[in-house]
N, C-alpha and C positions, 0 to 999 in steps of 0.2 A: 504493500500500500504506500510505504514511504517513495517508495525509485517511484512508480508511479505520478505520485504528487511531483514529484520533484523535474520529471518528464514533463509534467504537463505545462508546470511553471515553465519551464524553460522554452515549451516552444510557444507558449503565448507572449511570451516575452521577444520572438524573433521579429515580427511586425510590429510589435508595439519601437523597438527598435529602432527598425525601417525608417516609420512614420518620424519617427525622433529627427533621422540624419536628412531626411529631405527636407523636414519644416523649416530647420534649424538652416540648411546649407543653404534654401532657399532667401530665407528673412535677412543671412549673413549678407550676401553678395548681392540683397536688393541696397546695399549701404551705398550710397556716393563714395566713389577712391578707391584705390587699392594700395597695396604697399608700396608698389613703384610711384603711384603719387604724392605716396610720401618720403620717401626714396628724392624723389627729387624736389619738394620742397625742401628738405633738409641740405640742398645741396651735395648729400652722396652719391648719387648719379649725376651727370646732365650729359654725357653721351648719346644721344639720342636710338647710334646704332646698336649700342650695347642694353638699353633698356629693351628695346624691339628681340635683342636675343634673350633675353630674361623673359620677359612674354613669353615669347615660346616656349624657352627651358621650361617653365613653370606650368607649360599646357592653360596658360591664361588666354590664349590665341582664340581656342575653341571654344564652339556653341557652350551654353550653358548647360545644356541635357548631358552633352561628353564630358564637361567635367565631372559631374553630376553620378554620371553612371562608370566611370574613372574613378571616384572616391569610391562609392558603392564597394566596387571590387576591391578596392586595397584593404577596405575595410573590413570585408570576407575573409582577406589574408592574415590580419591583424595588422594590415597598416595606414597608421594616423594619420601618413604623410609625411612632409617635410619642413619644417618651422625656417622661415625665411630669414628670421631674426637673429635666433640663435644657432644658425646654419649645423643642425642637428638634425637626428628624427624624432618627430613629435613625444614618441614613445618614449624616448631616452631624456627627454626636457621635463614631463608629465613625473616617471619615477623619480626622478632625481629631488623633486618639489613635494609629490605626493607622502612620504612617509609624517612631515613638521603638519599638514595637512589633516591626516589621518588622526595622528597622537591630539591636535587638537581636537577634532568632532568626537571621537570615541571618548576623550576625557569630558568635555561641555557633556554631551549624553550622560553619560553617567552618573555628573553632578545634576541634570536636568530631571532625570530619575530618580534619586536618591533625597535631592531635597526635595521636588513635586509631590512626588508618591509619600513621603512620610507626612509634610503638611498635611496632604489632603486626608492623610488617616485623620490625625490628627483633629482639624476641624471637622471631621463627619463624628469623630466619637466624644468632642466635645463639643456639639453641634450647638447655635445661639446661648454659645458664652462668649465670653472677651478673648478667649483663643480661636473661637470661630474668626472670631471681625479682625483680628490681626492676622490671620492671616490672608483673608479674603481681601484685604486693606492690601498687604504686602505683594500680593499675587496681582491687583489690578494695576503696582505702581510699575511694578518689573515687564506686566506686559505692557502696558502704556509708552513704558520710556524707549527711547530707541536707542540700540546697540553703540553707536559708537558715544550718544553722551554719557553712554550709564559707562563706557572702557572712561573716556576723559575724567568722569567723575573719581572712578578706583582706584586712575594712575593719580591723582590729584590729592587723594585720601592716602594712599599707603605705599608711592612711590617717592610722592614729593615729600609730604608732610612728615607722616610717620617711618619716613625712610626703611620699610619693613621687606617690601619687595623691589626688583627690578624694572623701571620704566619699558623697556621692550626689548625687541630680540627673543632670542630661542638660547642665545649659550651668553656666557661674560667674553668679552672680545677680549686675546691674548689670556686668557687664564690658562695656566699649565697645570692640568690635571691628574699627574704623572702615570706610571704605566701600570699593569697589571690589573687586580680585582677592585682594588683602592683606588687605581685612577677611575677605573669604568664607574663606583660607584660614586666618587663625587661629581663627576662627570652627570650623569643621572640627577645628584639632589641638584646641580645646578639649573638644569631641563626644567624639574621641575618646578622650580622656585619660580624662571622665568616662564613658568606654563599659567599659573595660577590664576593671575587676571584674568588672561583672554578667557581662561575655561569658563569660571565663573562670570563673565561678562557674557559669553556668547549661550551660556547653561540656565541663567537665572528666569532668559526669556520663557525659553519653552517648557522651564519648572512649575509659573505661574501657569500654563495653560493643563500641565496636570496636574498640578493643585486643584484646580478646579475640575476636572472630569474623574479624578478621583477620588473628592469628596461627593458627589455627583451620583456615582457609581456606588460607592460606600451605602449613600445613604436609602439608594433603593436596594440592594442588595440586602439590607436591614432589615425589610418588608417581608423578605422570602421565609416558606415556610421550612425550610433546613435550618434557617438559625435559630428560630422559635424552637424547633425540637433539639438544635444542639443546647440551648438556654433547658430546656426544658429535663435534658438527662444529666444537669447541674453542672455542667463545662463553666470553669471560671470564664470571666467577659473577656481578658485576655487570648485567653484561648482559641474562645469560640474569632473574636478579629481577626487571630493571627492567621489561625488554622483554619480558619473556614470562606471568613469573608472577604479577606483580602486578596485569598485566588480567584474568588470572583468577579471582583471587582476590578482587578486588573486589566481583563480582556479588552476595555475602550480605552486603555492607557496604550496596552501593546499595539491597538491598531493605529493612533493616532501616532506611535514612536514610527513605525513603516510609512508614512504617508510624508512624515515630516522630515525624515531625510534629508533629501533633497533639499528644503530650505533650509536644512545647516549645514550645508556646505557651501549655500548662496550665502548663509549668515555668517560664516565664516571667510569668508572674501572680505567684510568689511568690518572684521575683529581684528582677522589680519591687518588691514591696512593701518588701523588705529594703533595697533603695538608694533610693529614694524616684522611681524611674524614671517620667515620666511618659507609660505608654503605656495599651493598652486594661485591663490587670491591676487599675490602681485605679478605672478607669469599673465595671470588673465587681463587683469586690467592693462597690463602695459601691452597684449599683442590686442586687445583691442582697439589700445588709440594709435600702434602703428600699423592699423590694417593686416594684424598677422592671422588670417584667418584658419591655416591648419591647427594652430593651437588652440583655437576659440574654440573651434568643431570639435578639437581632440577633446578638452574639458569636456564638453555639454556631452559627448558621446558617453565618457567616463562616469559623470553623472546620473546619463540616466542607466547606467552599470549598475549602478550603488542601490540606489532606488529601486531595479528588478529582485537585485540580491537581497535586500535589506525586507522585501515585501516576500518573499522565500524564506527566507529564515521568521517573520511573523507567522506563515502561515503554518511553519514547525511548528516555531511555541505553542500558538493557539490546540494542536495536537495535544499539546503537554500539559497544559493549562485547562481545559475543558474536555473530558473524558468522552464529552456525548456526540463535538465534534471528530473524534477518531472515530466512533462509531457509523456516525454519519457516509462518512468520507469511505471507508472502509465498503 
């Protein structure tokens, strides 16, 4: 039943795909310029002849359909192309960028998870008290505010003032870490000391919005007649939370974790750029404004990568989480 699921997942995901590289290649190249327009605005080209061979080289000559169905194919092959910019291949610019990238979203998640999900215990089981309304207070300020003021706010609080963390970057520039298990680990507390902010800057967002669906969740989940009868066979109230209602509760948290993806790695483009994080967020924006469109495509394709993956591994848990769903599916 599992290879199954996991089959099916992956071939609804090949058009979903598809759809992705044409909308995307299409909306790209409806832009005004290419890179050779900027290329010679900057004055790095003005050869006229040599531009016309770059055309070419680059299969910019051709219909749009041939380039179109040209990427298609490389893309079959696993290939992203070739980054004009950083006269690399796409793929080898993308990994190089992706791990600082990575370490960020899976840490923000985790923090997003970790404090959302407990809040929202929290005010469902201390439902209209003053811990209710702080949090529901806390949860509407985090989603209201927007990412890069609430990073300026953090760095301002506890980089500048209380001098406790690192203003930006991902390592200390020149720190010698020395060699062996003891370099590698303070190598690490350094990573993460300068992790800190962004995570919590780019984590707090999407904490408020499960704070909120799973207190939400909690509090109808309360209603059901399995916790009455776990209340009922004398299960301390602990218990019955832990063990009973918080698996159930969960399921609109794990769906909303798979959908949102995708928007924290957008969100994380612009944590990035506020800390000076070096991951795919400033590859993007800068081959944006110099017309570097294989990198652009490379991203958005990788993206919606993440997203196929990330909504696959949901639709495990939910196996794991909900018994009735295996059954179903089965």
């Amino acid at each position: 039943m599992l290879i199954r699921l996991i089959l099916r997942r992956l071939l609804q995901a090949v058009p979903l795909l598809l759809g992705v590289v044409v909308l995307n290649f299409f909306l790209i190249h409806s832009v005004p310029g290419s890179f050779l327009d900027v290329m010679t605005a900057d004055q790095q080209v003005t050869d006229p002849a040599l531009i016309e061979r770059l055309r070419v080289l680059y299969g910019m000559d051709q219909p749009l359909w041939q380039q179109l169905l040209h990427y298609i194919g490389s893309i079959a092959q696993l290939d992203l192309g070739y980054s004009y910019r950083h006269n690399e291949p796409v793929i080898d610019v993308i990994v190089e960028h992706l791990p600082a990238t990575l370490v960020l979203m899976l840490t923000s998640i985790a923090v997003a998870v970790i404090v959302g999900v407990g809040a929202g215990i929290v005010a469902a089981v201390k439902v209209n008290t003053w811990w209710d309304t702080v949090v529901s207070a806390a949860a509407v300020l985090c989603f209201a505010a927007p990412s890069f003021w609430l990073g300026i706010m953090l760095i301002i609080l506890f980089a500048v003032r209380l001098d406790w963390l690192p203003v930006g970057g991902m390592t200390t520039i020149g720190a010698d870490y020395g060699a062996g298990l003891a370099g590698y680990w303070h190598a690490s507390l350094d990573v993460g000391r300068h992790l800190v902010l962004p995570a919590v800057t780019l984590g707090l967002f999407y904490a408020a919005t499960y704070a909120r669906v799973m207190r939400a969740s909690m509090l109808e989940v309360h209603r059901l007649d399995f916790v009455r009868t776990a209340y009922a066979k004398g299960l301390t109230r602990a218990r019955v939370v832990f063990s009973h209602m918080v698996r159930n509760a969960m399921l609109p948290v794990v769906t909303l974790l798979g959908i949102q993806l995708g928007a924290v790695l957008g969100g994380s483009i612009v944590v990035e750029a506020v800390f000076s994080w070096p991951g795919i967020g400033g590859v993007l924006f800068d081959s944006v404004t110099s017309r570097n469109y294989p990198i652009v495509l490379g991203i958005l394709v990788l993206s919606s990568l993440l997203v196929v993956i990330a909504n696959l591994l949901v639709d495990l848990l939910y196996l794991r989480l909900d018994p009735r769903i295996r059954t179903e599916a089965s």
